[in-house]
N, C-alpha and C positions, 0 to 999 in steps of 0.2 A: 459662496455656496455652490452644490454642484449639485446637477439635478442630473437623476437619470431617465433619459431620452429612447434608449435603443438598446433592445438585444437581437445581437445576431448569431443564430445557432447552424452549426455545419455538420453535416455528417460526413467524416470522412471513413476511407476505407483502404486497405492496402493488399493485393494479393497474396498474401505470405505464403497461402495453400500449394503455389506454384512451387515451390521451393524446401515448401516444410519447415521453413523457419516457423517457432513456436511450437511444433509439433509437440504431446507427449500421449501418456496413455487414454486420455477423456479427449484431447480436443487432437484430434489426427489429422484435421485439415482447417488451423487458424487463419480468418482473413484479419490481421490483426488492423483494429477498426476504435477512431475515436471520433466523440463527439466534443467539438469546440464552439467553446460559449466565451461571447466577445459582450462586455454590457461597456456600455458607450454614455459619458456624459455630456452637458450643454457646452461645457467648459474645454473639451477636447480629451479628455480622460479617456481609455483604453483598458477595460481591466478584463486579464483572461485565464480560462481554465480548459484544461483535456480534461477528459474523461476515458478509459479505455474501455473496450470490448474486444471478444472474438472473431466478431465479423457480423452474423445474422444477432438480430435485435437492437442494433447500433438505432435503428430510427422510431424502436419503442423509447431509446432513453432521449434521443433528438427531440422527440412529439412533450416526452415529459418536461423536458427543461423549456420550451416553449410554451407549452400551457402556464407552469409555476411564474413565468416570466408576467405578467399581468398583474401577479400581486407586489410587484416592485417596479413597474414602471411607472415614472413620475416620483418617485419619490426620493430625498435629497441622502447622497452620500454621506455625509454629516452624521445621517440618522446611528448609520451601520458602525461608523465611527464611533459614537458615541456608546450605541447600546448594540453590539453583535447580538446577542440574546435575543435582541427583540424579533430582531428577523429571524432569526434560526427559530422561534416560536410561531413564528406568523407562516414558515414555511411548514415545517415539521408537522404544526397543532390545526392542521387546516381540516374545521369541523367535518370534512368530507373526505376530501383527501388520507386524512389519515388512518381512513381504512384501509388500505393498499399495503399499508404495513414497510418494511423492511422492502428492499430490492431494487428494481429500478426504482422506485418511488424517489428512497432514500440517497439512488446515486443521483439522480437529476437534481433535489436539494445541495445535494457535496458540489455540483457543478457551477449551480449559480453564489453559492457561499464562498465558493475557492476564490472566484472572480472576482465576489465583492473585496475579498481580504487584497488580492493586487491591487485593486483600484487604489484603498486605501494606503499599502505600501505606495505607489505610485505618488501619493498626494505629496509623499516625503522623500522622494523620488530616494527611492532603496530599491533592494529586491527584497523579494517577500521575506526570505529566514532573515534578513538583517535587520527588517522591522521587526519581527518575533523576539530577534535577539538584543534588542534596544528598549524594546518595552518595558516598563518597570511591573515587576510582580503583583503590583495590585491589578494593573489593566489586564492583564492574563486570565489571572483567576477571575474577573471580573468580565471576560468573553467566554466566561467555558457556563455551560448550562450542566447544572448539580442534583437538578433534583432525585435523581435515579442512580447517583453514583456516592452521595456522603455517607451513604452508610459500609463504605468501603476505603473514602479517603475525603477527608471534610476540606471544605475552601480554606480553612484556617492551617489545616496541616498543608495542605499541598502552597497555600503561601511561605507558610515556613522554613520548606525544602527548596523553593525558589528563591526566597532569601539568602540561606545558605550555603547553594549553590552559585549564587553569582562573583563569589572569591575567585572561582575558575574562568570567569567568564571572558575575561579580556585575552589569555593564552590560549583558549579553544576555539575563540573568533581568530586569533592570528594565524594556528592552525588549521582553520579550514580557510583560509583564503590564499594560505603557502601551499598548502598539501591538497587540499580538498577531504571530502568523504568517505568514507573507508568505501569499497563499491566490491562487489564483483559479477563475473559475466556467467550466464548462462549458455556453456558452449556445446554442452553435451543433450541437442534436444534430438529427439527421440526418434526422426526419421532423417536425421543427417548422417552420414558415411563417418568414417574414422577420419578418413583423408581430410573431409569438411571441417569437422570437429579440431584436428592438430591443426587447421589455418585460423582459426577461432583463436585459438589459444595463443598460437603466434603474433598474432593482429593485437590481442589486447595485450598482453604479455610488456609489447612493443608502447605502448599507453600507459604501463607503471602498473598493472592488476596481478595481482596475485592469488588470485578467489575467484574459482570455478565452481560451477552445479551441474548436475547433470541428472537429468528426467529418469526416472526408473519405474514401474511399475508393469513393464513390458514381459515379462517374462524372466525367470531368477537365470537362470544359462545365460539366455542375452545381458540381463543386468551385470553379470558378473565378469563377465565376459568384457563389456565395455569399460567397466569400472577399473580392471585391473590395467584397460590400455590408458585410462585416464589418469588414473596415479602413476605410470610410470612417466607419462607424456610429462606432467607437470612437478613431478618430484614429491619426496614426501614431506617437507616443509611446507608446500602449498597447502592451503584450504580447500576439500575438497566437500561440498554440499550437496544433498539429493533433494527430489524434489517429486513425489508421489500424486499431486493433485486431486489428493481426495478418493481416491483409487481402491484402498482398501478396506477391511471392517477392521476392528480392531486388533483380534487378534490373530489373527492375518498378518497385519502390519508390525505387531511385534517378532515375529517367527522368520520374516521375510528380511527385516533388517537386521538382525540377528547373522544372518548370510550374507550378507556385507558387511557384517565391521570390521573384516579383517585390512580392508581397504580404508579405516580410521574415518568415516563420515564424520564433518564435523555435526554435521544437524540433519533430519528427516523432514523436511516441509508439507504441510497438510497429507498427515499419511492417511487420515477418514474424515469422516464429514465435517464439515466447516466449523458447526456448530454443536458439536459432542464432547462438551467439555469435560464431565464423567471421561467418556472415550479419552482422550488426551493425556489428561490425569496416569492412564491405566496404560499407556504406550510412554509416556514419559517415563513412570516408572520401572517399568517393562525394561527399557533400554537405557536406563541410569549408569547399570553396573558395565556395560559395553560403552561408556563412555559418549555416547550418540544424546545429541540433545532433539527436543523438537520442536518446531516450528511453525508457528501459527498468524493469521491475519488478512492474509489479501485479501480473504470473500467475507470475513467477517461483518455482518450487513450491520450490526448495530455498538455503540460503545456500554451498551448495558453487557453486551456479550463478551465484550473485552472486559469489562470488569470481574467475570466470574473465572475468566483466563489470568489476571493478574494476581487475585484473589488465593490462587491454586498455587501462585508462584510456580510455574512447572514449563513456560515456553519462552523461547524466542520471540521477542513480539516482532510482529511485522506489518505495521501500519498501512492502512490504506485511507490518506485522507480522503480520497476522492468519493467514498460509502458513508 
């Protein structure tokens, strides 16, 4: 058995502001900033999770993941193993706590949940996706909490699809351990030079990436302007991705992109609010016929709201386990 002993939580922080790396139109001077959560067992176990931020607030989510950290000390790994649910309830359903709602609340749970799942990859000494990807389809469906989402995809269908799905399973693990991840880099942020931006491209280029983004929402001359050095720099085979952070109302964001597609975007990344799935819907379709997809996830605080996103069928998803 393995009992847990010890959380130790860090706040780190990194100047990027100095630099602008991170830079776009909402956050013009990122100290790009995580908090690391270390939960330590009897047994010598190490299990860990980042968290990211922009810089200021890094130590409201530090303070959260500390306080949650008392209702899991002392209690045996075993448990989490067996019933992930239970804790993700005991975290989430906290008769007080769960006023606080969505937000940091919700990341400081993602923080110490992340951790627990490596402990447990750890126990099998893997890495976390090679435990996910060994698991059998019942344990799966049997860690994920349903109450708020069957009416959109039931535990029996989503076992189904996992069933189904594991025919591929053996050539997609060999695939990502020859190839890796499909990845790409964000070279185009929004207060770097050109000069900056072409050694970006160079750098990863050089690392096997074929898949750029570039931050827009700055102004349509400026955007256009960049975008047209950015498709030449990388060719038009390249994938070329924008990435608005939220930046615009909605139809705004369809009139706006519309002026760029002559540059082929493959996708618009949160072009309004995180959570204006209506909105979404109404710029997806907007930009269908221009061949531009769009892209949604990072800040999405809850998976009731990714449900209403799936539902629509109409985006990119882009996960963020760490919310």
């Amino acid at each position: 058995m393995s009992r847990i002993i010890n959380i130790i939580v860090k706040d780190l922080r990194v100047p990027t502001s100095d630099t602008l790396q991170g830079s776009d139109p909402f956050h013009k001077k990122p100290n790009y900033s995580c908090v690391l959560t270390r939960i330590k067992t009897d047994d010598g176990l190490l299990g860990l999770s980042v968290n990211f931020s922009a810089g200021a607030g890094n130590d409201w989510l530090a303070y959260g993941v500390r306080d949650l950290s008392r209702l899991i000390l002392g209690r045996e790994l075993e448990e989490f193993i067996g019933d992930p649910i239970s804790f993700y309830r005991l975290l989430i359903d906290h008769h007080q706590l769960r006023w606080l709602a969505d937000g940091v609340a919700r990341m400081a749970i993602g923080s110490i949940l992340n951790a627990l799942w490596d402990l447990w990859a750890k126990t099998e000494n893997k890495s976390l996706w090679k435990l996910l990807v060994d698991l059998p389809p019942e344990r799966i469906v049997h860690s994920i909490d349903w109450r708020y989402l069957r009416d959109a995809l039931t535990p029996e269908e989503a076992l189904d699809r996992l069933k189904n799905a594991r025919s591929k399973r053996t050539a997609q693990k060999k695939h990502v351990i020859q190839k890796g991840v499909k990845a790409y880099s964000t070279a185009g942020w929004l207060g770097l030079t050109d000069q900056e931006i072409l050694k970006t491209i160079e750098d990863v280029r050089a690392q096997g990436l074929d898949c750029f983004k570039m931050k827009v929402g700055g102004g349509i001359d400026f955007d256009r302007k960049r975008m047209a050095f950015l498709r030449e720099s990388i060719g038009d085979e390249a994938l070329l991705m924008t990435d608005a952070n939220q930046i615009w109302g909605v139809d705004e964001a369809i009139e706006y992109m519309k002026r760029l597609s002559e540059f082929s975007p493959y996708w618009i990344e949160e072009p309004t609010a995180r959570d204006d799935v209506f909105g979404y819907k109404r710029i997806a379709d907007g930009l269908r016929p221009f061949e531009i997809g769009v892209a949604a996830g990072e800040q999405v605080p809850s998976p009731v709201i990714f449900k209403r996103y799936f539902t629509q069928h109409m985006m990119h998803s882009q996960h963020n386990v760490l919310r």
